[in-house]
N, C-alpha and C positions, 0 to 999 in steps of 0.2 A: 463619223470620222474621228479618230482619236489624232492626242496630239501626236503622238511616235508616227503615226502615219500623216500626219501633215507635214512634219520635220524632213520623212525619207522623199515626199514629192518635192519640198523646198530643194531639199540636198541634190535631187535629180533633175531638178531646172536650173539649180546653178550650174552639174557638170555637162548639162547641154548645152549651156549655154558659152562655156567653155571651148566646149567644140567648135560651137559657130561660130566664136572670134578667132579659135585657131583658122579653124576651113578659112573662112571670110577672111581675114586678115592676110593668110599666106597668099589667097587667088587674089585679092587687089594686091597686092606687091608684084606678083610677078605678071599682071597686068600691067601696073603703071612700070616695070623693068622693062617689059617688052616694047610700048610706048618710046619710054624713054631711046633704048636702043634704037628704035625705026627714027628718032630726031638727031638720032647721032651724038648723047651727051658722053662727056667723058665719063663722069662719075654715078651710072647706074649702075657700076656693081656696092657702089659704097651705098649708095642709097637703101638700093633694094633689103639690103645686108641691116641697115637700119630701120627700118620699116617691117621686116619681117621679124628683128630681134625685138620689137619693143610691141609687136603683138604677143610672142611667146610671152615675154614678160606678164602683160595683161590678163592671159591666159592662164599662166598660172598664178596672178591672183585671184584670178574666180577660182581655179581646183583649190586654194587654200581655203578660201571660204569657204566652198562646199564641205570641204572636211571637216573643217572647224563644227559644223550643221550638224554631220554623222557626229563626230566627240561631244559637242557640247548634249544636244537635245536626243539624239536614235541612240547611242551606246555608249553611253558616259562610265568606261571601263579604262582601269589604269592601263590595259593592253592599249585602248583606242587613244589613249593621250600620249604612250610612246610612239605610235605611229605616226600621231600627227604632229608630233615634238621633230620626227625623223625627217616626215614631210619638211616642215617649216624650216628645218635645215638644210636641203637641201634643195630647197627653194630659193633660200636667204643667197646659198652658194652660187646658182645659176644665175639669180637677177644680178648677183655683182660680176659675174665675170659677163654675163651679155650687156652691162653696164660699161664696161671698159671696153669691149668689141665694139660696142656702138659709140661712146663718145673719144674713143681712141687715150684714153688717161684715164687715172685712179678716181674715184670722185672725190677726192678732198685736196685734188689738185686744182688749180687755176686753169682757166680754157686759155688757149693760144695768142687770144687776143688780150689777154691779160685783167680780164675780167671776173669776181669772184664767182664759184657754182653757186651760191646761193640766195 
């Protein structure tokens, strides 16, 4: 086994594994949603809403990783470092805006209770 082929099975255990905290993570959410609604809570759409955006999140930091796997060690090509510079961007975009859908505020703002985020 060479290392390029030990790198491309690293890189395709990380994007599996990506998958199974998407799958995993979106069915326990709308598990404990439906839970929730049979107890009659008010707030299992916010929940859910939370819990299922901070799997995505998760999620796509395993795909960055794994790409990072493919550029750094399988094809260390200035095409594959714009792709994954593109990825990383629009990565960085979606964790911030599913960062404000879930905590309801900017991150560099104070939570409600007036305590600092950090």
């Amino acid at each position: 086994m060479t290392f390029t082929s030990a790198m491309e099975d690293t890189q395709q255990a990380f994007e599996a594994a990506a998958v199974f905290i998407l799958l995993a993570g979106t069915t326990v959410g709308f598990a404990r949603a439906a839970r929730d609604l049979a107890e009659g809570r008010p707030d299992t759409y916010r929940r859910v809403r939370s819990f299922v955006g901070r799997t995505l999140l998760l999620g796509l930091e395993v795909f960055v990783a794994a790409d990072l796997i493919r550029t750094v060690a399988v094809d260390p090509s200035i095409n594959s470092v714009g792709v994954l510079a593109l990825i990383v961007l629009i990565r960085t975009f979606l964790s911030f805006s599913l960062d404000i859908e879930i905590e309801g505020r900017l991150p560099w703002r104070s939570r409600p209770d007036g305590t600092d985020p950090t």
